[in-house]
C-alpha positions as CSV (number, residue, x, y, z in Angstrom):
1,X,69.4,-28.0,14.8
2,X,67.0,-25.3,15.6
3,X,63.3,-26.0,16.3
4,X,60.6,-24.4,14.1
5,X,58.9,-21.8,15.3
6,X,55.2,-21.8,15.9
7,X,53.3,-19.4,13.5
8,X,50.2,-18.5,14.7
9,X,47.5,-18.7,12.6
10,X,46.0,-15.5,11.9
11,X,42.1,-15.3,13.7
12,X,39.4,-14.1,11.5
13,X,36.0,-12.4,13.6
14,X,33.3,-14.7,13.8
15,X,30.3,-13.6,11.4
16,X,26.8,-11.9,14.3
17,X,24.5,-14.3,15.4
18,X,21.6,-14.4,13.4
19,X,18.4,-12.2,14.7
20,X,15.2,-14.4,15.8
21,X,12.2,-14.0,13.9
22,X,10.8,-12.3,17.6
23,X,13.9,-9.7,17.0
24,X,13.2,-8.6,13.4
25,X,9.9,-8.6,14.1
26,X,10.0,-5.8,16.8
27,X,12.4,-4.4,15.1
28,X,10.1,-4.1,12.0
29,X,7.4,-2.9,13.9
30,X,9.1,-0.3,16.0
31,X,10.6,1.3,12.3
32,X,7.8,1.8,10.8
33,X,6.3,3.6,13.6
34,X,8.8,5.9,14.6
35,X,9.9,6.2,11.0
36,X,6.4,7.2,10.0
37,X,6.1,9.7,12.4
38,X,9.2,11.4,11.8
39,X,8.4,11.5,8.2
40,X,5.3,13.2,9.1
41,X,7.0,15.3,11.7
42,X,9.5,17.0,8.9
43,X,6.7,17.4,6.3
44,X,4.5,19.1,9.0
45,X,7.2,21.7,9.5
46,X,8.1,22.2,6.0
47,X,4.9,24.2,4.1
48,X,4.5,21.7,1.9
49,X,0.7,20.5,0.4
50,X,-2.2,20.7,3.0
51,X,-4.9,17.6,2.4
52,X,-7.6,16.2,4.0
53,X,-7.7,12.4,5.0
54,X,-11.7,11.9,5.9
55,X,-12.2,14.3,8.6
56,X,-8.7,15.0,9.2
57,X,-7.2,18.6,7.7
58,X,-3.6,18.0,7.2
59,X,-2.2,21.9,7.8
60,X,1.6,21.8,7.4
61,X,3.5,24.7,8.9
62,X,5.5,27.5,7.1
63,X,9.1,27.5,7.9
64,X,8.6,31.0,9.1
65,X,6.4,29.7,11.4
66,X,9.1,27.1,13.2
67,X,11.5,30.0,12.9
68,X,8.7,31.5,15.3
69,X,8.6,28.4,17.2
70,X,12.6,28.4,17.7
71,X,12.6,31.9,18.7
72,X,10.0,31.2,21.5
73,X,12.8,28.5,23.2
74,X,14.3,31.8,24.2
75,X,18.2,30.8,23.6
76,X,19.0,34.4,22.2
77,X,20.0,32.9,18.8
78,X,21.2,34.8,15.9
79,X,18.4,35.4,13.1
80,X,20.7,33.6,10.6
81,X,20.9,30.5,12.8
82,X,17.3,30.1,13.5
83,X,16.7,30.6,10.0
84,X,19.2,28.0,9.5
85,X,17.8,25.4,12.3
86,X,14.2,26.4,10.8
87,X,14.5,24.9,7.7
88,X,17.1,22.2,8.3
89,X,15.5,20.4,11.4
90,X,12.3,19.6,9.2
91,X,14.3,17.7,6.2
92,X,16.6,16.2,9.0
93,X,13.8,14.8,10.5
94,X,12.1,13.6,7.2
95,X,15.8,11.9,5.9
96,X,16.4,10.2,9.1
97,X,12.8,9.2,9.4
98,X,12.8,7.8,6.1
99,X,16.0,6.0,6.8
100,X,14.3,4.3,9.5
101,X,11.0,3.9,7.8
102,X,12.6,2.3,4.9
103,X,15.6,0.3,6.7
104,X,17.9,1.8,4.8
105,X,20.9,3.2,6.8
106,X,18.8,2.2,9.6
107,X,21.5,2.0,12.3
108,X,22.3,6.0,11.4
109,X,18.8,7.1,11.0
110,X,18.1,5.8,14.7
111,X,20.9,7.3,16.1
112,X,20.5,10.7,14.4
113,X,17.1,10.6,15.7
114,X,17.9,9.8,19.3
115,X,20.3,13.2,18.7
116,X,17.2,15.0,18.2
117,X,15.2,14.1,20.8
118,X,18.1,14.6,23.6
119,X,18.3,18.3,21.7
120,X,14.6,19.0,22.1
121,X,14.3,17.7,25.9
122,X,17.1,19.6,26.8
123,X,15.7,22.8,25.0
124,X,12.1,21.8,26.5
125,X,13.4,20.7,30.0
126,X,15.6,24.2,29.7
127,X,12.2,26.3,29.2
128,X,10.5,24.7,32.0
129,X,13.3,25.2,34.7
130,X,13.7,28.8,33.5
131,X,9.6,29.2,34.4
132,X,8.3,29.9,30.5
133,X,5.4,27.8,30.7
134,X,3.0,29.3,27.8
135,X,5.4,28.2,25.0
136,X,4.0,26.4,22.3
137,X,5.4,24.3,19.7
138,X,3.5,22.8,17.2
139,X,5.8,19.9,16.6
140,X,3.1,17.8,14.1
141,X,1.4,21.0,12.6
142,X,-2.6,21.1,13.2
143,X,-2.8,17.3,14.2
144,X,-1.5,17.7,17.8
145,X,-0.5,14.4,18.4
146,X,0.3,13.1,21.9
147,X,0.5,16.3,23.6
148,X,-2.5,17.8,21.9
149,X,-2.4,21.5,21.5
150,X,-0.9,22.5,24.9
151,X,1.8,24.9,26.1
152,X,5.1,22.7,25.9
153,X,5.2,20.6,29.5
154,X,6.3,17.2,30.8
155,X,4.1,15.7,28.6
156,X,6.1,16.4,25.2
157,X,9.7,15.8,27.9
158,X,7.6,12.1,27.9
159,X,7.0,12.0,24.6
160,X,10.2,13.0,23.5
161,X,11.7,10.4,25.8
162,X,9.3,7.5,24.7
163,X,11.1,8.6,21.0
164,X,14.6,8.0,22.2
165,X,14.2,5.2,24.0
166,X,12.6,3.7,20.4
167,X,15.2,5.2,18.3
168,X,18.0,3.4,20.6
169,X,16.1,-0.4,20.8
170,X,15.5,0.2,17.0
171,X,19.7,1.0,17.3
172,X,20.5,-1.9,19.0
173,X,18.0,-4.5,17.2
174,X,19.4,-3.4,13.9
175,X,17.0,-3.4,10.5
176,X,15.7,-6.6,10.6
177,X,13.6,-8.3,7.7
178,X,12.1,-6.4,4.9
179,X,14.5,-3.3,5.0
180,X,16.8,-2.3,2.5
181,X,19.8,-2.7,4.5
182,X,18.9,-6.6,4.9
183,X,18.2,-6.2,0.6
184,X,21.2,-5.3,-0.4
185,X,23.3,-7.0,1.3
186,X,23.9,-6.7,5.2
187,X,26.6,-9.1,7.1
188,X,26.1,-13.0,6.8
189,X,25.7,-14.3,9.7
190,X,25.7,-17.7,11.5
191,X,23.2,-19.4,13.4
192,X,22.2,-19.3,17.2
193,X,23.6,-22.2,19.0
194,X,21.1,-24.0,20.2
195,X,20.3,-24.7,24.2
């Protein structure tokens, strides 16, 4: 008589904790702010509408002029490829800033963003080791934000920094509430045990 063998019953992942109301909040706040600027970040560079809000001139750039702005990085690139990176950059950072804005493919928008910014501090941090320090990039058009109007420094290494740090919490935290991921249909989950 031979003994039955044990089958083993086949394990199934458990479902991700649910987030805390603390979690989607942050992560809420922290999309909307570095979605909305990356929104306006692409439209600035794409020579769209200009408009006034109160006092405030809102003076896109011409894609010629980023092309101008790439060329000043100094990387001996081809004419094809920075007309290329000129008006690519601008709608990737308007998609992925709308991803993130939005919460919709939130996850991929962060982490394309955090691409970007590790691009431009190398490119930035590149300048400023090779002694070009009269380079100007007009990354948000006539509204100068952050590093005002000044040559590219260590303020826009900071700022860019500041963005990728954002871009990898808002990676980590995921969409949380009022998102379209969480709308149509993200993973159940189960709750957090209690302590």
């Amino acid at each position: 008589m031979t003994a039955a063998r044990p089958t083993l019953a086949r394990s199934t992942p458990a479902p991700p904790m649910c987030s805390t109301p603390l979690r989607d909040l942050t992560s809420f706040i922290l999309r909307i702010a570095l979605g909305g600027l990356f929104m306006l970040s692409g439209y600035m560079k794409l020579g769209l509408w200009s408009f006034t809000i109160g006092s405030v001139n809102i003076l896109p750039l011409a894609p010629l002029d980023f092309a101008f702005s790439i060329r000043a990085f100094k990387f001996d690139l081809s004419n094809d490829l920075v007309t290329f990176l000129a008006f690519t950059i601008p709608w990737v950072e308007l998609l992925a800033g709308a991803a993130v804005f939005f919460g919709l493919f939130t996850r991929g928008g962060a982490a394309l963003i955090s691409v970007l910014m590790l691009g431009f501090i190398a490119g930035i941090a590149s300048l400023l080791y090779r002694g070009f320090t009269d380079v100007t990039c007009p990354c948000f058009g006539s509204l100068g934000l952050f590093c005002g109007t000044a040559p590219i420094g260590y303020c826009h290494i900071i700022r860019n920094a500041s963005f990728f740090a954002v871009a990898i919490m808002i990676w980590a935290l995921g969409p949380g509430f009022v998102s379209l991921d969480r709308l149509l249909g993200g993973p159940t989950c189960k709750p957090s045990p209690r302590a």
